[in-house]
Backbone bond lengths (Angstrom), bond angles and torsions (degrees), N, CA, C in turn:
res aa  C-N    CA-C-N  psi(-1)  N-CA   C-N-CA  omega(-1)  CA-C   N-CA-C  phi
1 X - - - 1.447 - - 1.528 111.52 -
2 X 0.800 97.71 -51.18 1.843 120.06 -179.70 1.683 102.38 -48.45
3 X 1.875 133.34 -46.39 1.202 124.65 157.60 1.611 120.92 -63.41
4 X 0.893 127.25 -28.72 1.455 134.86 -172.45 2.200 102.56 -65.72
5 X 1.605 108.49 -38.66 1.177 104.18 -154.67 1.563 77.00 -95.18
6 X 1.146 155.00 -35.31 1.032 163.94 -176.47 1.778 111.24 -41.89
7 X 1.470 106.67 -54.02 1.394 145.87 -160.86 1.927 86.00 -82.47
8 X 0.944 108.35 -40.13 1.809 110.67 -171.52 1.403 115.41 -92.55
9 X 1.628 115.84 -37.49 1.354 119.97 155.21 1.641 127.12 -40.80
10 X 1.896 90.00 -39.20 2.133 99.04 -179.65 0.952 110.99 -80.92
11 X 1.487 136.70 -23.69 1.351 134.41 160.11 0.951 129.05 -70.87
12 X 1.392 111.12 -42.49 2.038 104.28 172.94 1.875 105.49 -51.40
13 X 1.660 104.46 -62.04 1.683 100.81 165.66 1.118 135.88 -21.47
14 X 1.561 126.92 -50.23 1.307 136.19 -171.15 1.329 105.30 -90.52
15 X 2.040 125.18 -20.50 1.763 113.30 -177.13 1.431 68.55 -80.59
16 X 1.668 146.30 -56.18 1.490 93.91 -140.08 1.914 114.02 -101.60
17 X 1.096 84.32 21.14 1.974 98.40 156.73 1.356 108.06 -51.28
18 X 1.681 83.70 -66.28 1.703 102.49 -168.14 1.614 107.78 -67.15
19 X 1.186 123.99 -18.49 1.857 119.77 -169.81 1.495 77.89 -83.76
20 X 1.226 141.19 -63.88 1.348 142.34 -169.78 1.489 118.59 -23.28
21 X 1.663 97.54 -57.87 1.164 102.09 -175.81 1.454 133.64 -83.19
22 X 1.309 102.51 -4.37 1.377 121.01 -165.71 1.600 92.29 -102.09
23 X 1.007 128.00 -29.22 1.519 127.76 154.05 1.663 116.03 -61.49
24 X 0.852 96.78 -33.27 1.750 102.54 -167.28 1.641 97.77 -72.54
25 X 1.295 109.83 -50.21 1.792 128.41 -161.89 2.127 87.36 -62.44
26 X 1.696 99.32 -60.21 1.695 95.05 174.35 1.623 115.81 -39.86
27 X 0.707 93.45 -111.44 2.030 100.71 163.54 1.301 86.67 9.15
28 X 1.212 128.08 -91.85 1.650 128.51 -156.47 1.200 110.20 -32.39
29 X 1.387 107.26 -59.13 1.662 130.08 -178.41 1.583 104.12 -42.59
30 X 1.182 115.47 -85.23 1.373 123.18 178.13 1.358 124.27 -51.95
31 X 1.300 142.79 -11.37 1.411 125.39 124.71 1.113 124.45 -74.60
32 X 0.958 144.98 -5.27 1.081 144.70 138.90 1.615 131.83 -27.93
33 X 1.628 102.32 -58.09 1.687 117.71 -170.33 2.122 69.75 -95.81
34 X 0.843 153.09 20.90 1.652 127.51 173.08 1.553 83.21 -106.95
35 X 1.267 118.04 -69.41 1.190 116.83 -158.09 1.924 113.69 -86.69
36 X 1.121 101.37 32.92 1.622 100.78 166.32 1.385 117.89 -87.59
37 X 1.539 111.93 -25.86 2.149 115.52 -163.00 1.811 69.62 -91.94
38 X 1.020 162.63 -29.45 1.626 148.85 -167.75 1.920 102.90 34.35
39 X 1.293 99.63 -166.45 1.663 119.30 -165.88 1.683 80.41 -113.31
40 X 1.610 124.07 118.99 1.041 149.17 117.63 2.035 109.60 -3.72
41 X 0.712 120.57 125.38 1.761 127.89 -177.56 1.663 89.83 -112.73
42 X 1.202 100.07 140.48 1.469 120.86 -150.39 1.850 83.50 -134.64
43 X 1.346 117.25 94.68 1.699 115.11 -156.99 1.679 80.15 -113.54
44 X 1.574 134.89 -6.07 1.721 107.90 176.35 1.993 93.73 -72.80
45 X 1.319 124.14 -35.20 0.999 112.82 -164.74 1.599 127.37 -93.03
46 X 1.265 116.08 2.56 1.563 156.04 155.96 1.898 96.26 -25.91
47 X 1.267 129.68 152.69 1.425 113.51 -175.41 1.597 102.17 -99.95
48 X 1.088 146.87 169.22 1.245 130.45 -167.70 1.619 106.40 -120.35
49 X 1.129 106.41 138.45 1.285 120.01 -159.67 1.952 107.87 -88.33
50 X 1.327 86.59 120.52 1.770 105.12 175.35 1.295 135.92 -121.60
51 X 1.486 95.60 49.85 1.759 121.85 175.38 1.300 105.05 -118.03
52 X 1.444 118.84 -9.42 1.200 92.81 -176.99 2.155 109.67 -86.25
53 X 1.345 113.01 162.65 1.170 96.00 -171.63 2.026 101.73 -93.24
54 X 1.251 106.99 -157.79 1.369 105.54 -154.29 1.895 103.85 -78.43
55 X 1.302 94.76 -29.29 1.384 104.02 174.91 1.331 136.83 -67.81
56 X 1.875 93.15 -37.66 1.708 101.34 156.69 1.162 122.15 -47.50
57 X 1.653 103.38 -50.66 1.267 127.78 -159.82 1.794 94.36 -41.18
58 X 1.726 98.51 -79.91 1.702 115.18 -179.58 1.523 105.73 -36.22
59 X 1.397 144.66 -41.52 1.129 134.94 -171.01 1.348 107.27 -71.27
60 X 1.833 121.24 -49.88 1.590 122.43 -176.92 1.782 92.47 -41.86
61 X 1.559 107.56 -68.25 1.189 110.77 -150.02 1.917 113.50 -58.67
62 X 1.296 109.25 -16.36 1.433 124.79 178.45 1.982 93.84 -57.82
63 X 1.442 92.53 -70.08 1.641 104.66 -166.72 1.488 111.89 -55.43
64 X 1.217 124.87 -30.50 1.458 138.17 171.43 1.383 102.21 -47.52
65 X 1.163 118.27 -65.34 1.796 129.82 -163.14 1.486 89.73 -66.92
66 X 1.214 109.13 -73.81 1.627 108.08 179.17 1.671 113.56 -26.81
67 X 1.088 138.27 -94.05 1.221 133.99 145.20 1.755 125.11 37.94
68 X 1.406 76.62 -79.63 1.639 114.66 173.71 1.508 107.80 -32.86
69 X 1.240 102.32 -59.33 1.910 124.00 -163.70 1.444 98.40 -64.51
């Protein structure tokens, strides 16, 4: 008797492994399709950064144009 309840204990474990995970995988899914269209970044209105020194500055603006082409 004692193998039989044993044998039924590992199965209930493993369906609810598997219900677990098959919940878990959903969930994933569905933020997923929520958070795919996200919030658009709006970078003209971004604050503009004034650490960089004058040389950075000329290099960003070098790679920018470059870019560009």
């Amino acid at each position: 008797m004692g193998r039989s309840q044993e044998t039924f204990n590992k199965k209930q474990r493993e369906k609810n492994r598997n219900l677990k995970k098959k919940e878990k995988l959903e969930k994933k899914e569905m933020r997923r399709q929520s958070s795919a269209g996200g919030s658009e970044i709006d970078w003209d209105s971004a604050p503009v950064n004034n650490t960089l020194s004058q040389d950075e500055e000329r290099q960003k603006a070098k790679h920018r144009n470059q870019n560009k082409d």
